[in-house]
C-alpha positions as a Markdown table, in Angstrom:
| # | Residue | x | y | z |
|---|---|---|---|---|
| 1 | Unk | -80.0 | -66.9 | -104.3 |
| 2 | Unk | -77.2 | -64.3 | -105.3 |
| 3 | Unk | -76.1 | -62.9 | -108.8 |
| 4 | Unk | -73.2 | -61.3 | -110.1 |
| 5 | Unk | -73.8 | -57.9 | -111.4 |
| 6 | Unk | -75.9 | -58.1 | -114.4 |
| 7 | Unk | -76.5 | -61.8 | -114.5 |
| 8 | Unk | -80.2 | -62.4 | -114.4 |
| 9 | Unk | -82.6 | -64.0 | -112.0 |
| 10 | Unk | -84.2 | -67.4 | -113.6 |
| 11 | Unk | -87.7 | -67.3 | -112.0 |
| 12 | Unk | -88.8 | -71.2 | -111.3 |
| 13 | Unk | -90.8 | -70.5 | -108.0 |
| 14 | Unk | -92.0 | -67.9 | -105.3 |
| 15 | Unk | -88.8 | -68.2 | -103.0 |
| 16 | Unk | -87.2 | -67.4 | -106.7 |
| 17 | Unk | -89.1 | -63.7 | -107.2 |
| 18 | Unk | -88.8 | -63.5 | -103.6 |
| 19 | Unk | -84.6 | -63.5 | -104.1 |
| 20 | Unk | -84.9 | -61.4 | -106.9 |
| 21 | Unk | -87.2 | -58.8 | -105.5 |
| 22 | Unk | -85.2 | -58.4 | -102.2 |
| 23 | Unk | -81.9 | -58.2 | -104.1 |
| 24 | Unk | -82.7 | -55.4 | -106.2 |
| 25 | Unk | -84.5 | -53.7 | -103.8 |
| 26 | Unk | -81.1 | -53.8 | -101.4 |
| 27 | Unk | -79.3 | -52.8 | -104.7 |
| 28 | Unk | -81.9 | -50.2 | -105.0 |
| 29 | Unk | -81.0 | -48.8 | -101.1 |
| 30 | Unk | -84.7 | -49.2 | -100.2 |
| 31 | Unk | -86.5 | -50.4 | -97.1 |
| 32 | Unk | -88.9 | -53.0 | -97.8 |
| 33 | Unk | -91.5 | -50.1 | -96.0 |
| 34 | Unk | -90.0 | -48.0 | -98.8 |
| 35 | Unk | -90.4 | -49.8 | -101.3 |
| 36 | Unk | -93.7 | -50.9 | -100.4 |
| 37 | Unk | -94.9 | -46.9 | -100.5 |
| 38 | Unk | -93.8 | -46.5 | -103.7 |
| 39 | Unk | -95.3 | -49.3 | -105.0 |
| 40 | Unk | -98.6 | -49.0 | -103.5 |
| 41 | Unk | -98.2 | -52.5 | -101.5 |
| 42 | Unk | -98.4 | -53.2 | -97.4 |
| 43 | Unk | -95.1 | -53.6 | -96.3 |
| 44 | Unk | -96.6 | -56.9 | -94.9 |
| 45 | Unk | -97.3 | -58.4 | -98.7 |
| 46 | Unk | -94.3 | -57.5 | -99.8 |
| 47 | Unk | -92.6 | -58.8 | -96.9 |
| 48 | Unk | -94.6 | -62.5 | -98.2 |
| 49 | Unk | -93.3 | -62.3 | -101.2 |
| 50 | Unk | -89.2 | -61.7 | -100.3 |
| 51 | Unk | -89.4 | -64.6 | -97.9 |
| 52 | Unk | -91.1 | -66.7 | -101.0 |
| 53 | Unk | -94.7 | -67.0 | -99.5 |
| 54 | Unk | -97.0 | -68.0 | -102.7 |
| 55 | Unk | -99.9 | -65.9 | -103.7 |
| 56 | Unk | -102.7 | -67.1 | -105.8 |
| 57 | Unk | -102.0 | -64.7 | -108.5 |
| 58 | Unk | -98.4 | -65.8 | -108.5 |
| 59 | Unk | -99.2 | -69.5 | -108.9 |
| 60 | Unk | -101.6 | -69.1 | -111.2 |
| 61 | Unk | -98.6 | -67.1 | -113.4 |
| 62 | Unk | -96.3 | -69.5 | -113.2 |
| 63 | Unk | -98.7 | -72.6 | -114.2 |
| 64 | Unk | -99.2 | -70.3 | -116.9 |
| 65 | Unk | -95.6 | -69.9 | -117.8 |
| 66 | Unk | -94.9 | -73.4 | -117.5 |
| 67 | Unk | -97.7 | -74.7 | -119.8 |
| 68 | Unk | -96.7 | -72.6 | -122.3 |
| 69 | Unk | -92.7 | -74.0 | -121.7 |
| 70 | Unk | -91.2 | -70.6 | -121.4 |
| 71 | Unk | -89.3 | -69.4 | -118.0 |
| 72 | Unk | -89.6 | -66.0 | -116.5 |
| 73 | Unk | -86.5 | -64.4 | -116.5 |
| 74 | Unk | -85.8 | -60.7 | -114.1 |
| 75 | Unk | -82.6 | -58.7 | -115.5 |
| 76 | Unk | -81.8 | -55.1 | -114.6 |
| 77 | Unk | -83.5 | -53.2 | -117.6 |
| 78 | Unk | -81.0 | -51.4 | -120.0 |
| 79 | Unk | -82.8 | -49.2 | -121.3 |
Protein backbone atom coordinates (compact mmCIF):
# COMPACT_ATOMS: atom_id res chain seq x y z
CA UNK A 1 0.00 0.00 0.00
CA UNK A 2 1.53 3.57 -0.82
CA UNK A 3 0.25 7.19 0.00
CA UNK A 4 0.81 10.42 -1.29
CA UNK A 5 2.28 12.76 1.08
CA UNK A 6 -0.12 13.50 3.77
CA UNK A 7 -2.97 11.26 2.73
CA UNK A 8 -3.73 8.89 5.53
CA UNK A 9 -3.47 5.22 5.99
CA UNK A 10 -7.12 3.52 6.41
CA UNK A 11 -6.37 0.68 8.87
CA UNK A 12 -8.82 -2.48 7.89
CA UNK A 13 -6.25 -5.30 8.74
CA UNK A 14 -2.65 -6.33 9.97
CA UNK A 15 -0.93 -6.23 6.48
CA UNK A 16 -2.74 -2.49 6.64
CA UNK A 17 -0.63 -1.24 9.97
CA UNK A 18 2.06 -3.32 8.65
CA UNK A 19 2.11 -0.76 5.34
CA UNK A 20 1.66 2.04 7.43
CA UNK A 21 4.26 1.36 9.99
CA UNK A 22 7.02 0.47 7.43
CA UNK A 23 6.19 3.55 5.38
CA UNK A 24 6.69 6.04 7.94
CA UNK A 25 9.38 4.45 9.45
CA UNK A 26 11.34 4.64 5.77
CA UNK A 27 9.91 8.29 5.73
CA UNK A 28 11.38 8.51 9.11
CA UNK A 29 15.13 7.26 7.71
CA UNK A 30 15.11 4.43 10.34
CA UNK A 31 16.14 0.79 10.35
CA UNK A 32 13.55 -1.39 11.43
CA UNK A 33 16.56 -2.42 14.31
CA UNK A 34 16.32 1.34 14.84
CA UNK A 35 13.31 1.76 15.25
CA UNK A 36 12.76 -1.22 17.21
CA UNK A 37 15.44 0.37 20.04
CA UNK A 38 13.64 3.30 20.28
CA UNK A 39 10.63 1.81 20.73
CA UNK A 40 11.50 -0.80 23.16
CA UNK A 41 10.38 -3.82 20.67
CA UNK A 42 12.69 -6.88 19.23
CA UNK A 43 13.52 -6.03 15.90
CA UNK A 44 11.91 -9.55 15.26
CA UNK A 45 8.16 -8.29 16.44
CA UNK A 46 8.39 -5.41 14.65
CA UNK A 47 9.62 -7.19 11.69
CA UNK A 48 5.86 -9.43 12.22
CA UNK A 49 4.07 -6.57 12.18
CA UNK A 50 5.55 -4.69 8.65
CA UNK A 51 5.12 -7.93 6.80
CA UNK A 52 1.31 -7.96 8.32
CA UNK A 53 1.74 -11.01 10.77
CA UNK A 54 -1.48 -10.73 13.31
CA UNK A 55 -0.94 -10.49 16.97
CA UNK A 56 -3.51 -11.25 19.46
CA UNK A 57 -3.55 -7.84 20.77
CA UNK A 58 -4.01 -6.47 17.31
CA UNK A 59 -6.99 -8.72 16.52
CA UNK A 60 -8.59 -8.24 19.45
CA UNK A 61 -8.36 -4.13 18.52
CA UNK A 62 -9.68 -4.34 15.52
CA UNK A 63 -12.86 -6.70 16.42
CA UNK A 64 -13.08 -3.99 18.76
CA UNK A 65 -13.01 -1.22 16.21
CA UNK A 66 -15.32 -2.95 14.02
CA UNK A 67 -18.11 -3.62 16.52
CA UNK A 68 -18.15 -0.36 17.45
CA UNK A 69 -18.43 0.62 13.33
CA UNK A 70 -15.59 3.07 13.41
CA UNK A 71 -12.16 2.57 11.24
CA UNK A 72 -8.70 3.26 12.42
CA UNK A 73 -7.24 5.81 10.54
CA UNK A 74 -2.90 6.65 10.81
CA UNK A 75 -2.04 10.26 9.47
CA UNK A 76 1.26 12.10 10.10
CA UNK A 77 0.37 14.13 13.31
CA UNK A 78 0.29 18.05 12.79
CA UNK A 79 0.82 19.10 15.73
Amino acid sequence: MSTSAGAPFRVYSPASIGAAIRHYRREAGLTQAQLAREAGLERTYLSRLENGHETEQLKRILVVFRQLGVRLTLQREDW
